[in-house]
N, C-alpha and C positions, 0 to 999 in steps of 0.2 A: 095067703094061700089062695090059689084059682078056684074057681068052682070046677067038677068034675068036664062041664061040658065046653070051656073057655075054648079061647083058637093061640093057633100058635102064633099070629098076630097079635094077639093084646098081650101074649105073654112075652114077647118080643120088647115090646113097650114099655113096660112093664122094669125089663130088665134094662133096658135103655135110661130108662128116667133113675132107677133106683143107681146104677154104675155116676150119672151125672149128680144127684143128692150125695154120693160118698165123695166125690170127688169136691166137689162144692166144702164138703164138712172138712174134710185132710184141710184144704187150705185156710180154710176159718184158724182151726186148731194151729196150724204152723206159723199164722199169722200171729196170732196170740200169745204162740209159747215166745217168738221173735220180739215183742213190742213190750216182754215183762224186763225187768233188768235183773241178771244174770247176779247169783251171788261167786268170788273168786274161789277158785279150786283151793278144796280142803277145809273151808271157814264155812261158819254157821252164820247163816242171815232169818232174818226176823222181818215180814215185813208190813208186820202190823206196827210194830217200836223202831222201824227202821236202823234196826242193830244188826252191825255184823261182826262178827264176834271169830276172830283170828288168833286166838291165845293159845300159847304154845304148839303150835307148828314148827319151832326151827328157825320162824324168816330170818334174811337178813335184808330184808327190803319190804319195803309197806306194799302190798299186791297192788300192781296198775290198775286192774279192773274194777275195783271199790264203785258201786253204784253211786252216782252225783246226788241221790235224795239220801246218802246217809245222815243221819243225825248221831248214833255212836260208835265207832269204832274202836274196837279190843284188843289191841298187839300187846296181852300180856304173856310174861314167859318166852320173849323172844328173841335173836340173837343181833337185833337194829344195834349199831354200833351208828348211825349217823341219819338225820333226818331232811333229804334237802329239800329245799325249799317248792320246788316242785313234785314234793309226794301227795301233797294234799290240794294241790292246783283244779283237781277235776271234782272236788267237793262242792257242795253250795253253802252248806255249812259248817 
């Protein structure tokens, strides 16, 4: 808050600098939400145990977007009738 006798000049300022400090933050944050990896729609991820846990949803396909640092994944309860050999390609382990 200003002091009672401030100018419209510093509050000018003021307002200037605080619009470029939010603007500076947004893109921090959009950066950061960007650069996390993305659990697939409908499955639970974990990303302290690096599990994602896709059981019983229905699939009939292991989800493309499975993050490359999984270490477990859970298609239990699900309708995989066939696993090709590039469903696990984007994995590291």
């Amino acid at each position: 808050m200003l002091a009672p006798g401030s100018s419209p000049g510093q509050r000018g300022r003021l307002a200037l600098q605080w619009r470029q400090v939010s603007w500076i933050t947004c893109w921090i944050a959009l950066y950061a939400v960007e650069a996390l990896p993305t659990c697939p729609f409908s499955c639970k991820c974990d990303s302290r145990s690096l599990e994602v846990d896709c059981s019983g949803l229905g699939l009939t396909t292991v989800p493309p977007d499975v993050p490359a640092a999984t270490r477990t994944l859970l298609l239990l309860n699900n309708k995989l009738s066939a696993l090709p050999s590039w469903a696990f390609a984007n994995l590291s382990s």
